[in-house]
C-alpha positions as CSV (number, residue, x, y, z in Angstrom):
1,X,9.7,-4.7,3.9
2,X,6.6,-3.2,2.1
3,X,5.6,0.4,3.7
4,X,1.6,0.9,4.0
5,X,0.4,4.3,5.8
6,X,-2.5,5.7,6.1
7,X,-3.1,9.4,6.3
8,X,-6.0,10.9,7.3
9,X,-7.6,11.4,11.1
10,X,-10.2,7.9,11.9
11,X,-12.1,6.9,14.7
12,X,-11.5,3.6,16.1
13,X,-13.7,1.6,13.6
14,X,-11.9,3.4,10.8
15,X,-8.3,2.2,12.6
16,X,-9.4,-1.0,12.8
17,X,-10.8,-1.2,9.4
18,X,-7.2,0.6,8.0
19,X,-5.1,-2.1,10.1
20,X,-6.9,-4.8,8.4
21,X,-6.8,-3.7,4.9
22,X,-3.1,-2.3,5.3
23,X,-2.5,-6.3,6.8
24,X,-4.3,-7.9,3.3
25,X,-2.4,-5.4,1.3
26,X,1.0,-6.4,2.6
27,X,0.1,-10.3,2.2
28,X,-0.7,-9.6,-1.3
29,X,2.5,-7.6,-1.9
30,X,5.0,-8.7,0.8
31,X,7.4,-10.6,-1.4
32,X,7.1,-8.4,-4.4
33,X,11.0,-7.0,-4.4
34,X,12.6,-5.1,-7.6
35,X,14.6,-7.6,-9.4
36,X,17.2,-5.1,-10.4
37,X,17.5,-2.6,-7.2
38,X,16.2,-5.0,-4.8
39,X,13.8,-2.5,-2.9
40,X,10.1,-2.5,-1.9
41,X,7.4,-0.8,-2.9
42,X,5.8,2.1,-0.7
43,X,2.0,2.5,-1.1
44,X,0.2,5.7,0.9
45,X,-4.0,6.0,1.5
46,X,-5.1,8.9,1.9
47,X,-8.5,10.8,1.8
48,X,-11.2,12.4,3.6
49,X,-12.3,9.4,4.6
50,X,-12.4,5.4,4.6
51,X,-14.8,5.9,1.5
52,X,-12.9,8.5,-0.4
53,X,-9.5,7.1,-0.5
54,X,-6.6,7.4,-3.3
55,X,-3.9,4.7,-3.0
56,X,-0.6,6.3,-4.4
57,X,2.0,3.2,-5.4
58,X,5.9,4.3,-5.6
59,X,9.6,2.1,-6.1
60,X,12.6,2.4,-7.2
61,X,11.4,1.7,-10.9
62,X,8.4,1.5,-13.1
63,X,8.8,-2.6,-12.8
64,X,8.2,-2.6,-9.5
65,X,5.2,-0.2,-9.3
66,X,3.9,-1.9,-12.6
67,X,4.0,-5.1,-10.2
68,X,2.6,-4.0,-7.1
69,X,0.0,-3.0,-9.2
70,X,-0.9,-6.0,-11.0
71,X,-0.6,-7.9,-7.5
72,X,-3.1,-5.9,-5.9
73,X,-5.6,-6.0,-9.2
């Protein structure tokens, strides 16, 4: 299964807002498995805040990052 967190502090408008986009990420991504190793992807927010965010992708492989990636576009 696709691992989404979020890290840094929100309020409850911000939580709501991060549950919503981590639920439309992992639609987009959910089924995206490496074909060799079989894993998921991992993807991590974080920022100062729901404007300044930075979305760090990571696998087992460049294959699967480079599709996670091109999912998301």
């Amino acid at each position: 299964m696709i691992k989404i967190d979020f890290k840094f502090n929100a309020n409850d408008i911000e939580k709501a807002v991060m549950q919503a986009a981590s639920e439309e990420i992992a639609s987009l991504v959910k089924n995206v498995r490496c074909p060799e190793h079989g894993e998921y992807a991992r993807i991590v927010a974080s920022g100062r805040s729901m404007n300044d965010i930075d979305f760090e992708i990571s696998g087992c492989c460049d294959k699967l990052v480079d599709e996670v990636k091109r999912k998301l576009r």
